[in-house]
DOGU-633620 format. One record per residue (C-alpha): residue in three letters; z negated, x, y. Coordinates in pm, whole numbers. Layout:
% residues N
+------+--------+--------+--------+
| code |     zz |     xx |     yy |
+------+--------+--------+--------+
|  Ala |      Z |      X |      Y |
...
+------+--------+--------+--------+
% end
This chain:
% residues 290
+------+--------+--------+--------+
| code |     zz |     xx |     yy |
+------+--------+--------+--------+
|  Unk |      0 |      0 |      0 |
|  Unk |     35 |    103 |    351 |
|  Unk |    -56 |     40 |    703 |
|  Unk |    132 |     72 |   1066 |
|  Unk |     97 |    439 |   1166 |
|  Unk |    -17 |    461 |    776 |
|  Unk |    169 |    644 |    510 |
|  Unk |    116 |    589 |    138 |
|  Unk |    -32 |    916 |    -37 |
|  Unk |   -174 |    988 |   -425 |
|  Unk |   -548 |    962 |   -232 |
|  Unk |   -520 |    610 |    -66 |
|  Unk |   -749 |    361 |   -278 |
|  Unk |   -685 |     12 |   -196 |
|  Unk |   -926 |   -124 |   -503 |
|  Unk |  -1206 |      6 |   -304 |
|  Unk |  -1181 |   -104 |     57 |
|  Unk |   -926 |   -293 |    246 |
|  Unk |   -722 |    -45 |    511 |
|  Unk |  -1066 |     -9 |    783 |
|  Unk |  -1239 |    133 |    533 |
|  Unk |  -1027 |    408 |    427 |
|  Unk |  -1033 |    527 |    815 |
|  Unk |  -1416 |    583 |    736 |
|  Unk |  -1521 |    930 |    571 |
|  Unk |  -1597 |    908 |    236 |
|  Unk |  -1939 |   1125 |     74 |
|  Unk |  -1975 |   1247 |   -245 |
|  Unk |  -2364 |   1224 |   -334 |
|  Unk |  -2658 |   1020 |   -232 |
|  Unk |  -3032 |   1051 |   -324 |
|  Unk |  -3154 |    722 |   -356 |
|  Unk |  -3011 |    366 |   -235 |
|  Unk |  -3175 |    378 |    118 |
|  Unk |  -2951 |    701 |    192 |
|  Unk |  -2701 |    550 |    -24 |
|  Unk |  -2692 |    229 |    222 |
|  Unk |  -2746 |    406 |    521 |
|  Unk |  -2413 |    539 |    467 |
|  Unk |  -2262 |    283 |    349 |
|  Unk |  -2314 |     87 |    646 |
|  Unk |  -2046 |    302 |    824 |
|  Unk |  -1789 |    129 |    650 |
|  Unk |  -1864 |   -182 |    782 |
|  Unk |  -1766 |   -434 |   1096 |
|  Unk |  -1897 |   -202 |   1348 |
|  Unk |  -1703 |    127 |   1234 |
|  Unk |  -1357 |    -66 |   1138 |
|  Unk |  -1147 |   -202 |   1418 |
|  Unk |   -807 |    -11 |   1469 |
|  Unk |   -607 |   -339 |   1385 |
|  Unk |   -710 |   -702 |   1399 |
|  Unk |   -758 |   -813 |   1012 |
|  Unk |   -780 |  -1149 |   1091 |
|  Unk |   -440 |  -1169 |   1283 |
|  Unk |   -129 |  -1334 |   1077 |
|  Unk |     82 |  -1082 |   1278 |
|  Unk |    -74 |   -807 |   1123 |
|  Unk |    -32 |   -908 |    789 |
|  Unk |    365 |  -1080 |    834 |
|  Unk |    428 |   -707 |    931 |
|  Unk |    285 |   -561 |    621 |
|  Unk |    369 |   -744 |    359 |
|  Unk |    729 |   -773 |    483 |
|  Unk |    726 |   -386 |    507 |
|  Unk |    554 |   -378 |    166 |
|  Unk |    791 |   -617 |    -16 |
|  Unk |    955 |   -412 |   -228 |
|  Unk |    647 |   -278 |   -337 |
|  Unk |    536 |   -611 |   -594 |
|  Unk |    222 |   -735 |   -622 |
|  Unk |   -102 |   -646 |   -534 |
|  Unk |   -482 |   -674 |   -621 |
|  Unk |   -779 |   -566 |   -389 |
|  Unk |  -1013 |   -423 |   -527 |
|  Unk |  -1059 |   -529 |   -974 |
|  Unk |   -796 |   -657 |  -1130 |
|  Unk |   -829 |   -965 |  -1305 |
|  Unk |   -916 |   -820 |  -1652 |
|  Unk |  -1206 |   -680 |  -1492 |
|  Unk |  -1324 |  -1027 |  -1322 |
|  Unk |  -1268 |  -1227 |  -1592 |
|  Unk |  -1604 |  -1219 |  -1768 |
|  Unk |  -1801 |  -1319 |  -1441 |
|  Unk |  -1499 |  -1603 |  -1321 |
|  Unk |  -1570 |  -1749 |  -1669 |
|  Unk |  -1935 |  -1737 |  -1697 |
|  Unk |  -1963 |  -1920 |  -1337 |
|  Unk |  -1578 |  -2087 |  -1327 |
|  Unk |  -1491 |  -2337 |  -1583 |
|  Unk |  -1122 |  -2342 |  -1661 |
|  Unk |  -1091 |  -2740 |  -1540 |
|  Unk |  -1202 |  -2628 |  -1175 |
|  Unk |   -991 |  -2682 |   -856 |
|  Unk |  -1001 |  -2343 |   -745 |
|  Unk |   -913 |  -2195 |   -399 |
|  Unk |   -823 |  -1898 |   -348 |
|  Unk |   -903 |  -1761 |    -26 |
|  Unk |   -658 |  -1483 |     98 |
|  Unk |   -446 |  -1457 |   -177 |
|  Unk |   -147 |  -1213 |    -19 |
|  Unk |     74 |  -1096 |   -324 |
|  Unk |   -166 |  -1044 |   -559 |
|  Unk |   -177 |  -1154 |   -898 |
|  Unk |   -499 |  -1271 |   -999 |
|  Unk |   -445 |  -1663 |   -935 |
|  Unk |    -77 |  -1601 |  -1230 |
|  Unk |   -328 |  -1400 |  -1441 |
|  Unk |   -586 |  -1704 |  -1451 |
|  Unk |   -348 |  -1941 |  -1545 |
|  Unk |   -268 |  -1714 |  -1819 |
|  Unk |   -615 |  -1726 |  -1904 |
|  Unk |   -641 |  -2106 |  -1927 |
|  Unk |   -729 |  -2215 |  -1551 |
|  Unk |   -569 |  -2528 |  -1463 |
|  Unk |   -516 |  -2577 |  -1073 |
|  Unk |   -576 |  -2331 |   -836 |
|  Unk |   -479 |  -2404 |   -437 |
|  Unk |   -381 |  -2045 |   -283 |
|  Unk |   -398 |  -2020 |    101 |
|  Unk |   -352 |  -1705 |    278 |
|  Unk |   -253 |  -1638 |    690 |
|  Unk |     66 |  -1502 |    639 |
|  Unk |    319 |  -1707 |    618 |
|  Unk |    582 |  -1417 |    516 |
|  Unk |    289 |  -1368 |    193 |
|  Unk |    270 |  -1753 |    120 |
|  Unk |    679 |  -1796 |     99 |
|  Unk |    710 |  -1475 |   -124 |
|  Unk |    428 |  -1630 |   -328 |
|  Unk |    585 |  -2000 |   -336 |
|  Unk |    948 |  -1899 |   -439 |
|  Unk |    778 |  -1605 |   -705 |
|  Unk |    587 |  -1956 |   -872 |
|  Unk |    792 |  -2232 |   -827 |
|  Unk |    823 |  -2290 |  -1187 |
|  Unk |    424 |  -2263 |  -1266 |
|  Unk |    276 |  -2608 |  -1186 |
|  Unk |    -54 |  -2481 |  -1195 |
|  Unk |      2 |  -2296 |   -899 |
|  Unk |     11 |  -2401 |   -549 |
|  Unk |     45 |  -2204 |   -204 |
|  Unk |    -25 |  -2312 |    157 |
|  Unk |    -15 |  -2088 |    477 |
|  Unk |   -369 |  -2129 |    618 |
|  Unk |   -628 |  -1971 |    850 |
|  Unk |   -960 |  -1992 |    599 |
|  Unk |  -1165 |  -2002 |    947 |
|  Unk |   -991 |  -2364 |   1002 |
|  Unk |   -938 |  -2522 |    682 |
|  Unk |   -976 |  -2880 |    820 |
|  Unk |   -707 |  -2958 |    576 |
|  Unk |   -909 |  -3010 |    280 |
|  Unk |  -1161 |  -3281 |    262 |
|  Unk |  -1574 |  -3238 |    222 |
|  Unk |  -1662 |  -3147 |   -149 |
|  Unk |  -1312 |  -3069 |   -261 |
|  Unk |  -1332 |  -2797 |   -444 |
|  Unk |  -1525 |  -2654 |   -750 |
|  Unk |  -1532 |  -2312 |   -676 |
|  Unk |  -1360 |  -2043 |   -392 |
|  Unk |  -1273 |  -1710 |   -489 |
|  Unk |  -1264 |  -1455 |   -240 |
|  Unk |  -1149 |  -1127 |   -287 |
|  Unk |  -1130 |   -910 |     40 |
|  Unk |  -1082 |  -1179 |    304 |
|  Unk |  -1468 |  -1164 |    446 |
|  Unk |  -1430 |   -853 |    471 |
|  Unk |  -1080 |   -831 |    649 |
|  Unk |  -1237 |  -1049 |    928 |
|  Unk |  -1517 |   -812 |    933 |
|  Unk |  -1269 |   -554 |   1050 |
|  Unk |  -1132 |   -777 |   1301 |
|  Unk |  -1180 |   -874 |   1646 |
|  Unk |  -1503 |  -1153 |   1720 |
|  Unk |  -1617 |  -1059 |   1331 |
|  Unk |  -1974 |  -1253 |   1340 |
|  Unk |  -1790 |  -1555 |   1498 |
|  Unk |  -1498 |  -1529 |   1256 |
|  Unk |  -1730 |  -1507 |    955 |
|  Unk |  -1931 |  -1782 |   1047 |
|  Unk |  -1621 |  -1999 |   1091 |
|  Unk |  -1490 |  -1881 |    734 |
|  Unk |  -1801 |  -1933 |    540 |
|  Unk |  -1906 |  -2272 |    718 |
|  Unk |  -1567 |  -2386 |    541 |
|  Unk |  -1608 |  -2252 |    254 |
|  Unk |  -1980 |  -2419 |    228 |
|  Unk |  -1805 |  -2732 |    346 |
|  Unk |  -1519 |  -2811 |    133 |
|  Unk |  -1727 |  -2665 |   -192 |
|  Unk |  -1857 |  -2963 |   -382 |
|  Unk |  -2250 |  -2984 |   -459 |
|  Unk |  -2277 |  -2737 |   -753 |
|  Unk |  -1953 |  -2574 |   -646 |
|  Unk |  -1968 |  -2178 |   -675 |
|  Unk |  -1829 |  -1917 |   -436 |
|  Unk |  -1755 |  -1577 |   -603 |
|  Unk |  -1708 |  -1306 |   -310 |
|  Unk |  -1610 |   -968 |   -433 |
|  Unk |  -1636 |   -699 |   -194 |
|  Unk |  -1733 |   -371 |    -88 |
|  Unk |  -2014 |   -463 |    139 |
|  Unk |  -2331 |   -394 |     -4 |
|  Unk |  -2633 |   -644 |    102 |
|  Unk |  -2765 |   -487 |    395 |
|  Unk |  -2359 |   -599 |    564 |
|  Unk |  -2302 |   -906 |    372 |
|  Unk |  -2673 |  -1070 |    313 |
|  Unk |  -2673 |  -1163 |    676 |
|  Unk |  -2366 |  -1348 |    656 |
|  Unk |  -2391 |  -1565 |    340 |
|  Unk |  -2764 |  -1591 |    321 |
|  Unk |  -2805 |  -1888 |    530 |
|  Unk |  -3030 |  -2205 |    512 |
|  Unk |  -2711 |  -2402 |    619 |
|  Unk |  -2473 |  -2303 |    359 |
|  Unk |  -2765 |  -2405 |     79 |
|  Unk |  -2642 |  -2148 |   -164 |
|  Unk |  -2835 |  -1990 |   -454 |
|  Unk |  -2712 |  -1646 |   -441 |
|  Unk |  -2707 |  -1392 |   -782 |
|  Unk |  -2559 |  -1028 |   -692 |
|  Unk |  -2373 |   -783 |   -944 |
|  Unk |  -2257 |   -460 |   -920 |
|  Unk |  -1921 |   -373 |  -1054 |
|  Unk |  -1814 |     27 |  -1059 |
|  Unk |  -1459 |     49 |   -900 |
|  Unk |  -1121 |    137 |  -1127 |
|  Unk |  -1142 |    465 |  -1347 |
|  Unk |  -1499 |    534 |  -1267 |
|  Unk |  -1617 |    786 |  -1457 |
|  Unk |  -2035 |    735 |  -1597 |
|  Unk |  -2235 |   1058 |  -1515 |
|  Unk |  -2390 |   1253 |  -1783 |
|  Unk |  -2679 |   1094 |  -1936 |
|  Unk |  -2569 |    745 |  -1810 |
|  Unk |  -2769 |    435 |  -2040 |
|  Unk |  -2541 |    191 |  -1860 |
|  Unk |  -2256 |    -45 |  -2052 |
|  Unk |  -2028 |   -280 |  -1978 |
|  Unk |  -2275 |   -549 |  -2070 |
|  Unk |  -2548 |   -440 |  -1823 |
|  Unk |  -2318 |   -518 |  -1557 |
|  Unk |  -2302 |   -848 |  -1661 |
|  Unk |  -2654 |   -890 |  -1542 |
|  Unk |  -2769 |   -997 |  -1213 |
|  Unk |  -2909 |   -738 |   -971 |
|  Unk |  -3248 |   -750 |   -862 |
|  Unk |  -3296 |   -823 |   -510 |
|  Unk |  -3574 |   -945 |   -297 |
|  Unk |  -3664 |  -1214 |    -99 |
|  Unk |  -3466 |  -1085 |    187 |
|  Unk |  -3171 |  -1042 |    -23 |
|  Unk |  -3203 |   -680 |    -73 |
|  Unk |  -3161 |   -405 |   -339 |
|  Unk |  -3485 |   -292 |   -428 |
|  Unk |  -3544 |     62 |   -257 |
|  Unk |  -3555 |    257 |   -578 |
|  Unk |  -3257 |    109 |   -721 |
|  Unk |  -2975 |    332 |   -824 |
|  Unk |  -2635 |    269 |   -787 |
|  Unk |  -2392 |    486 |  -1058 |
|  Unk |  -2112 |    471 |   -853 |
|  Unk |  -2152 |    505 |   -504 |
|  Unk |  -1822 |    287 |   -438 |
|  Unk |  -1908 |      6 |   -620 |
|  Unk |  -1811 |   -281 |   -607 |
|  Unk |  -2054 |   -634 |   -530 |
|  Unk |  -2011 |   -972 |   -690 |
|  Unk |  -2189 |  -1233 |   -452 |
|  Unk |  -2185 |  -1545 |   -680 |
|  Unk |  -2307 |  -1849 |   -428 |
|  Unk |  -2381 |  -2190 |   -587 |
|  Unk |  -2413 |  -2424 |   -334 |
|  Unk |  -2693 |  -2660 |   -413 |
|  Unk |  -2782 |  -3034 |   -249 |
|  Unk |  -2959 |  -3012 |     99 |
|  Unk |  -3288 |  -3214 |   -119 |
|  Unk |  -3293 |  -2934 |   -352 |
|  Unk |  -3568 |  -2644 |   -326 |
|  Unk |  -3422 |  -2348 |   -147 |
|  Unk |  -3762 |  -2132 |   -218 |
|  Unk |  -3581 |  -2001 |   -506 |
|  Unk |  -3248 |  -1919 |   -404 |
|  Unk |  -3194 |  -1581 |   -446 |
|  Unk |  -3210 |  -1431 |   -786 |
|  Unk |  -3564 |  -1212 |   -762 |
|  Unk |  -3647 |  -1003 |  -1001 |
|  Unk |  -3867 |   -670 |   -887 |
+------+--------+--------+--------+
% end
């Protein structure tokens, strides 16, 4: 993938960040998750603003300059997904996918079984490439939409949103608090009681805790932590692929516990948000387990 003023090269790694990130440094150790977060932080709204994420102009540039290029994915692959989509995600959900671009997650879900899943994304140039690529797959729709306005859809209309890099694209653009607040009171709106959110990104608690863990959304929030593509365990490492399939401990603030370790420093974080009825008891909505 590339950017304006951006050319591709063997080290650019668009499964771990979108572009803002990459303009970041990256480091190579960390002693202990407080450090660990510290720098991590860099990464995030306040450090990325070269180009406005949340523009459609931005991204009608790009993806007609990347056309030839095929699809996609930010971040995992669907492979890599698929055991948390289908743990939260039953296969009879209306699913929207928020920010879909050219990637090919929603065609490998179908594949997998999933039955109806509404694709929206800002750029119109993406959403045409997309429509005419799956005209023949019934299962599949696509609709040019700005997720901050998605008046659209009706209250409670969907089972579950999937959002894969599109939080944190309007974190790198201009009026980020605003725009995220706009995206996420959507989401929380057109989700249906019971309804799950699944936001994969890089941001870490500390950057995305204070943006999804709100009274007014009423979501019950469980956390994983994914390592990114051809990460490599350290010596010694205990870890499987199983453990990962376990919710991280956080506290009551939403936050990794201070002697928590992290294997791979560029993780990735699963932010699974099941919105709950406004009568139900939000005292427990984080998953807590120190």
């Amino acid at each position: 993938m590339t950017t304006q003023n951006h050319k591709q090269n063997p080290n650019d790694d668009d499964h771990r960040h979108p572009p803002c990130a990459n303009l970041i440094p990256r480091r190579s150790t960390f002693s202990g998750v407080g450090h660990w977060l510290q720098e991590k932080m860099l990464r995030d709204e306040s450090a990325c603003n070269t180009y406005d994420y949340g523009d459609s102009v931005y991204w009608d540039a790009r993806y007609v300059h990347e056309a030839a290029a095929g699809s996609f994915d930010w971040y995992q692959q669907y492979h890599a997904l698929s055991p948390f989509v289908r743990k939260y995600i039953p296969i009879s959900s209306r699913v929207l996918m928020v920010g879909c671009g050219n990637a090919g997650m929603s065609e490998d879900m179908v594949k997998d079984g999933y039955e109806s899943i509404m694709n929206v994304d800002i750029s119109g140039v993406a959403i045409e490439m997309m429509r005419r690529k799956y005209e023949h797959v019934p299962q599949l729709e696509y609709m040019q939409m700005d997720v901050r306005d998605m008046g659209f859809f009706l209250d409670d209309s969907f089972d579950s949103v999937i959002d894969k890099g599109t939080l944190d694209a309007l974190l790198c653009g201009t009026d980020a608090p605003i725009s995220a607040s706009q995206m996420l009171g959507e989401v929380s709106r057109i989700l249906k009681p019971g309804g799950v959110y699944m936001l994969i990104t890089y941001g870490d608690p500390r950057a995305r805790m204070t943006h999804i863990n709100q009274p007014t959304y009423n979501w019950k929030i469980d956390l994983y932590i994914i390592p990114r593509p051809g990460f490599q365990k350290p010596p010694g490492s205990t870890s499987s692929p199983n453990s990962y399939m376990s919710p991280v401990p956080i506290n009551e603030k939403g936050m990794l516990p201070a002697d928590y370790v992290v294997e791979d420093t560029d993780s990735h974080f699963i932010y699974v948000c099941t919105k709950i009825s406004e009568n139900s008891d939000l005292s427990n909505s984080l998953t807590v387990d120190i």
